[in-house]
Each structure stands twice: as C-alpha cells, then as structure tokens.
N, C-alpha and C positions, 0 to 999 in steps of 0.2 A: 708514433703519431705525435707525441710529446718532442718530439726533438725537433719535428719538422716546424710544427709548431712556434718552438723557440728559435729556429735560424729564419721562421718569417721575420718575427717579431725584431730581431738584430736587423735583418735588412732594412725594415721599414724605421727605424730608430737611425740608423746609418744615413737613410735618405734623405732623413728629416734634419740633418745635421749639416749646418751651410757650408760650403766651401771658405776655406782661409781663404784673404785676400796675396796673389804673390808677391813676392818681392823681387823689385824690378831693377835686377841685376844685369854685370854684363851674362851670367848665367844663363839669367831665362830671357832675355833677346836674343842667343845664341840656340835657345832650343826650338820647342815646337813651336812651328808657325800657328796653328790653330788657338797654342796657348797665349801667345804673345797678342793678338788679335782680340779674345774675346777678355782678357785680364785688360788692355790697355782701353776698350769700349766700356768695360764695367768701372774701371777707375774713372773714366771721363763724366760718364752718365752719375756717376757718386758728387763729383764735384759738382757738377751744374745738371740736375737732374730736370730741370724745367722749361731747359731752353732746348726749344723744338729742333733747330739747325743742328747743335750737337745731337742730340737722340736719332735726328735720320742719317748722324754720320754712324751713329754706334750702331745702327739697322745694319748698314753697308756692313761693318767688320762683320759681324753673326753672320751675315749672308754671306763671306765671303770664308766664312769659319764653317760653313757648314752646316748651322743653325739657322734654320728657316724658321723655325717658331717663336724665337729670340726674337728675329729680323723681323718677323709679324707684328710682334709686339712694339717693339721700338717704334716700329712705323707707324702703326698705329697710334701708339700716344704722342708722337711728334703733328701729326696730324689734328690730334684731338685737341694741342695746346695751340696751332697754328695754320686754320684748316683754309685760311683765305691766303696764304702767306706762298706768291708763285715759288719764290724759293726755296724753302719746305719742300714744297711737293716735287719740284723741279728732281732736288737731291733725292728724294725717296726713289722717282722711277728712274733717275739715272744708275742706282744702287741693280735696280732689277734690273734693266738692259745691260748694265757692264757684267750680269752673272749670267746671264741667259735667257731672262724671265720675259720674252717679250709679249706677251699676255699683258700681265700686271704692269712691264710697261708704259705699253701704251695706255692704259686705263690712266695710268697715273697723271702722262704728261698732259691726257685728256682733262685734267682737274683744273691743270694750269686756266686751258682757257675758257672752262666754267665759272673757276671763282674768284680767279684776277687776271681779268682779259686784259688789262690794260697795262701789264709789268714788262715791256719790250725785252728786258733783259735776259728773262724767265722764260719768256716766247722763245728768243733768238738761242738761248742755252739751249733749248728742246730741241730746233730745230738744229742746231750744230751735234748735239749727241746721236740723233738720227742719222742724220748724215754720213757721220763719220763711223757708223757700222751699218752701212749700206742700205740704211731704209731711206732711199731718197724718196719716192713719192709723199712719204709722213712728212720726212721732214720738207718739203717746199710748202709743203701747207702748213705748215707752221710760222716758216718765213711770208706768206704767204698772209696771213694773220698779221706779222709784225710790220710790211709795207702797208698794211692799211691803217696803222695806227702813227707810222715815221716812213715816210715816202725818202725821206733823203736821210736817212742814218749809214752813212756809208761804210762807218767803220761797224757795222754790223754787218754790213753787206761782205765787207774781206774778210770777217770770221765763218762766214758759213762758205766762202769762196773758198777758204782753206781746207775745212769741212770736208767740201766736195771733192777737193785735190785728196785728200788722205784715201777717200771711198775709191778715189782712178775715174771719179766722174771730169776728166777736167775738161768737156765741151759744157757741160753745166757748169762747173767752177767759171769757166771764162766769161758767163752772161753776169756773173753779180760782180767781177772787176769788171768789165767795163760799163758797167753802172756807176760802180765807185768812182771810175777815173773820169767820167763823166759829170758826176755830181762838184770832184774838186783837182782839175786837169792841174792846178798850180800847188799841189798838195805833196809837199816828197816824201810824209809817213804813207802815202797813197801805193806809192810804187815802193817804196821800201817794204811794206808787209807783206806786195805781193811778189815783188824777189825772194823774202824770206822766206812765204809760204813753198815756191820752185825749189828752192835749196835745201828746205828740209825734205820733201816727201820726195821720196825714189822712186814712185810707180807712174810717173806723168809724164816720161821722156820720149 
C-alpha cells in the first residue's frame, strides 16, 4: 500500500512539473509533426500572448495537433480579447471547418455576422471557405450578406467565383464572373483572375 502510494505521489509530482520549452533545430523540424506544431503555437502565443489573431492561429495548430482542449482554449481567449473582431472569429471557424468541425463551424462563421455585419472582407472570407469545401448553399448566403452591403465589389465577386470553381460548381461560379465582367467589361485584372482561376483548378473542364 505504501509503494503504491508513493508511485502516486511521483506521478502527480511529475505532472506538476512543466514541459522544457524545445529547441528549434534542424532536429526537431525534422521530427514529430505534432511536436513541431504545438512547440512552434506555444513559442508564438509566449511572445505575443494578447493578440487575439495569433491565439486563434495557435487554436488552429492544437487542433491540428490533435488537441482539442488546447484549441478550445486558445479560442476561447482570442475571442475573449476580440469578441467583435470579424476577423478573429472568421480564423477561429475557419481553423474548425479545415479539421472537420463543421458544427462549431458554422456557429462561428455565424458570429461574424452577429457582431460585425458590416466587415465585407470577413463576410466574403466565410463565404469563400464554405464554398470551397462544398457547403455552397452557407456559403451564398453569406455572399448573399456581402452584395447587400457592396452591390459592385467585383473583385470579391471573382474570389468566391473561384471558390465555386475549386468546389466543380462552375455553372455557379459563372453567375458571379459575369457579374464581375459586367460591373468592369474594360477591366483586364477582370479576365485575367478568371483565366487564372480556369488554369489552376482541374475539375471544370
């Protein structure tokens, strides 16, 4: 009883005891990816522990580390320091939907246009991250939000045109280029973003 006793007691002594900080060699970028991930979010969040944009990028690592409760936290107090900030929260539910979360999500990108309806940029982010992992009906309503706020923002209209190319929507994609090329027919960033958009994505032919 006595010994078991004392191999608690080491364990919880052991627990209590913080992890060294590593050292960021060619070594250890060469090893575990999980290590390199939550060492390079912890060194981040050390140096600039109050700024909300990095904290929801160090959520992203954890969550991509494997650490959802890490990820909870970060997000949480990026939130906490930057709760009206679309682009904050933009990064936070883009961190879920690029892992799988689409629950939390949606919740998130839903904050955007609770508590800064008016950040087109933050809109149009949401609604291009939807898009482009095939939630299109979320995201046209988000674009959807952003032409009522900028009826002629065109070159937001070829970012989510693109969007839609990547998702293999491209009878969608085609409605917001020829919006664009409507809005500036003598425009030749106009037609060059949407050749470039053709040229990179392979699933539209």
């Amino acid at each position: 009883m006595r010994a078991a006793i004392l191999a608690l007691a080491t364990l919880s002594l052991t627990a209590q005891v913080p992890k060294s900080p590593p050292t960021f060699n060619e070594a250890f970028f060469s090893g575990d990816r999980r290590a390199i991930l939550e060492g390079c979010a912890d060194r981040a969040r050390s140096i600039k522990p109050k700024d909300a944009k990095y904290l929801a990028e160090c959520g992203r690592a954890y969550l991509a580390a494997m650490d959802k409760p890490r990820a909870v936290e970060a997000f949480k107090e990026a939130e906490a320091r930057e709760s009206k900030d679309g682009q904050v929260l933009r990064l936070i539910a883009q961190a879920w939907l690029k892992h799988g979360y689409k629950t939390e999500a949606l919740e998130g990108y839903e904050k955007i246009v609770q508590r800064d309806p008016k950040n087109k940029e933050a809109v149009t982010q949401a609604a291009v991250d939807l898009a482009e992992v095939g939630l299109v009906n979320e995201a046209e309503r988000y674009m959807g939000v952003m032409v009522a706020l900028d009826k002629d923002s065109w070159e937001r209209f070829l970012m989510f045109g693109r969007a839609l190319l990547v998702a293999g929507q491209r009878r969608k994609a085609a409605v917001w280029f020829a919006r664009a090329t409507t809005l500036k027919p003598n425009e030749e960033k106009v037609f060059l973003e949407i050749s470039r958009a053709f040229a990179e994505t392979q699933s539209v032919m």
